[in-house]
C-alpha positions as CSV (number, residue, x, y, z in Angstrom):
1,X,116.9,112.3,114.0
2,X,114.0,112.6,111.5
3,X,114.1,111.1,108.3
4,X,113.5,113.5,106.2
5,X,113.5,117.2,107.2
6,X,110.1,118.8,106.9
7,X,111.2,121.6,105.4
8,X,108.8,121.5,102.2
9,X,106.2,120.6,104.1
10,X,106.7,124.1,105.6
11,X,107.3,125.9,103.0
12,X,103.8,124.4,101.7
13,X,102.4,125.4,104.6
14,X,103.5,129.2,104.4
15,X,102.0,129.2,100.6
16,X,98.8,127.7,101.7
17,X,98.0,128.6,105.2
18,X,95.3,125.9,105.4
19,X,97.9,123.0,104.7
20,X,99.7,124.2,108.0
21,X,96.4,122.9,110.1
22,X,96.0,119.4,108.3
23,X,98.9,116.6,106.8
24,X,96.3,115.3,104.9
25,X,95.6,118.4,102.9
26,X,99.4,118.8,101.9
27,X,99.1,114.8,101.1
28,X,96.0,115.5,98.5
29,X,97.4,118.8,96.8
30,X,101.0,117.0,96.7
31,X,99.5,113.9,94.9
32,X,97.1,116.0,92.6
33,X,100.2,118.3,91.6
34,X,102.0,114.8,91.0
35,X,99.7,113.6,88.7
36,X,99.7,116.6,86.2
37,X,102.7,117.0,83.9
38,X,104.5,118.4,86.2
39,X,107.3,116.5,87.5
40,X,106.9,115.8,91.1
41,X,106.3,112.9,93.1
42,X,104.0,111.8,96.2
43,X,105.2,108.8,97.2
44,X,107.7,110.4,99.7
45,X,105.2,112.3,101.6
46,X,103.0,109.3,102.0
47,X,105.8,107.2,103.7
48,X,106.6,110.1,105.9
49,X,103.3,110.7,106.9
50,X,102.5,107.0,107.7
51,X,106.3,106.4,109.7
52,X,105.5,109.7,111.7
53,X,101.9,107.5,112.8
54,X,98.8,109.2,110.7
55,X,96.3,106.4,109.8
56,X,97.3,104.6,106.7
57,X,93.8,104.1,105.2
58,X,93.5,107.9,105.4
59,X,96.6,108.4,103.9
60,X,96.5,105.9,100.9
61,X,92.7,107.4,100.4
62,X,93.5,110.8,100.5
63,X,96.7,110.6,98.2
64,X,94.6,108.2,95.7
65,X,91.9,111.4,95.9
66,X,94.8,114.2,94.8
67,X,96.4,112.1,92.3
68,X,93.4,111.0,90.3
69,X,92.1,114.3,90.1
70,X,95.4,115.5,88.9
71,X,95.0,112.5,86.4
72,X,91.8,113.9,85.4
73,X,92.8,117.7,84.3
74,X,95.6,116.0,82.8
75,X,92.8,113.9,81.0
76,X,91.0,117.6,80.1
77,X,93.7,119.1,78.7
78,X,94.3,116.5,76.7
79,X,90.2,116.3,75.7
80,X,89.9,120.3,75.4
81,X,93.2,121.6,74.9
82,X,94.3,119.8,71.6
83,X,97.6,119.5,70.0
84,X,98.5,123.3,70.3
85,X,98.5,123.1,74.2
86,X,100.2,120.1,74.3
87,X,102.9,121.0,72.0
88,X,103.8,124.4,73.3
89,X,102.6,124.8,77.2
90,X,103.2,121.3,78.4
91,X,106.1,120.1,76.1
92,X,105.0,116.6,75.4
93,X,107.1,115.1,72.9
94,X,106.2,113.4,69.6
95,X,108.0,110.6,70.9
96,X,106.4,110.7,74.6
97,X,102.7,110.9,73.0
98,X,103.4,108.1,70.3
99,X,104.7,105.8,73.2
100,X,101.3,106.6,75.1
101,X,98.9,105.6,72.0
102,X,101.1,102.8,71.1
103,X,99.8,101.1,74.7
104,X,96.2,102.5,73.8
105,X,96.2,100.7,70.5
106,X,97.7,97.2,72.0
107,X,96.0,97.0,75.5
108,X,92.7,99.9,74.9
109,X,91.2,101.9,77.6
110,X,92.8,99.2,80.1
111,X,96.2,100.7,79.4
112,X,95.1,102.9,82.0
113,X,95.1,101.1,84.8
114,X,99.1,101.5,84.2
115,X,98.8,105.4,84.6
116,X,100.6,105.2,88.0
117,X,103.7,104.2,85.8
118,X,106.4,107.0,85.9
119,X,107.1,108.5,82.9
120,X,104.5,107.1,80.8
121,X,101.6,107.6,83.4
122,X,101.1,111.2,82.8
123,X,101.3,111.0,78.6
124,X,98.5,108.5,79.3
125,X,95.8,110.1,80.6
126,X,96.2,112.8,78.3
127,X,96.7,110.5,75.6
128,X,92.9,109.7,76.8
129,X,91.6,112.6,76.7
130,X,92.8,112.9,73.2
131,X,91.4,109.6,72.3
132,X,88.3,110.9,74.2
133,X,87.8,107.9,76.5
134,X,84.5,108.1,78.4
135,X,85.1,109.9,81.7
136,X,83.7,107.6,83.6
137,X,85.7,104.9,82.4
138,X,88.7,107.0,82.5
139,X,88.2,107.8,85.9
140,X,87.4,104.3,87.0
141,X,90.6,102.9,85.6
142,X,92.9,105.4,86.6
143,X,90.7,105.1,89.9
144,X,92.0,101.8,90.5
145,X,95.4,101.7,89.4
146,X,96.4,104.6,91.9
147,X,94.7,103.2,94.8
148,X,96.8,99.9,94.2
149,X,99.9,101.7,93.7
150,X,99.7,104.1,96.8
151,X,98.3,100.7,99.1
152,X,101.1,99.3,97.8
153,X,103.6,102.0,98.9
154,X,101.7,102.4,102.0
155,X,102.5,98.4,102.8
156,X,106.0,98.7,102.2
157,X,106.5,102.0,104.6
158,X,104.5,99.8,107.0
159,X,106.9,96.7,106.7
160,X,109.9,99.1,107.1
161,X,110.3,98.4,110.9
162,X,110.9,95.2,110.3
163,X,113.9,95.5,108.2
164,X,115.5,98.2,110.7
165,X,118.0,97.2,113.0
């Protein structure tokens, strides 16, 4: 029996015909789609991707790929889209957007290193495009934090078979 049925994978596959021909391409537009506001998560599809064999430095790659660039439109709206957008189209609380610049003022543009964090990660990078962090910094940071946070993941799917019985 498989672990998880594959059934969104599918489905993915019959919106986007070219996810069908390549894992790795639902893996990147999963982990982008992740790392906007919306609230989905990645970190299942890498685990089932790496216990069903593909290569795990492709994998952690390719999902650190999708979910920094979702971290960086996230960082655009926030730059570009002002408090209007993020009021009324994404629904970012007062409360949610306070907690993000609290961390900005203690810890500064290092805070984002922590943007892999649920619930705070998202309000973080648009908090940074608020504060209008330099994009190269921003994406450097963030950068780095996901990649440690999907090798991570991608080390504990691998240890898994150890633990089975």
């Amino acid at each position: 029996m498989e672990p998880l049925d594959n059934s969104f994978l599918t489905y993915l596959a019959s919106l986007f015909p070219w996810l069908g021909q390549t894992t790795y391409g639902a893996l990147f537009l999963v982990s982008l789609l992740a790392s906007t506001l919306l609230p989905l998560g990645s970190e299942w599809l890498l685990v089932v991707l790496l216990l069903k064999g593909h290569d795990p430095l492709a994998c952690v790659l390719t999902a650190t790929a999708g979910n920094t660039l979702g971290a960086c439109t996230t960082w655009l709206v926030g730059r570009y889209g002002g408090d209007w957008l993020l009021a009324r189209l994404f629904r970012i609380s007062e409360q949610q957007r306070q907690r993000a610049e609290q961390w900005y003022r203690r810890y500064g543009s290092s805070s984002l290193l922590l943007s892999w964090l649920p619930v705070v990660g998202d309000p973080l990078c648009l908090v940074g495009g608020l504060l209008k962090i330099r994009y190269a910094l921003f994406l450097v940071l963030t950068g780095v934090g996901k990649l440690a946070r999907y090798a991570v993941v991608a080390w504990l799917a691998l240890q898994a078979d150890r633990f089975t019985y």
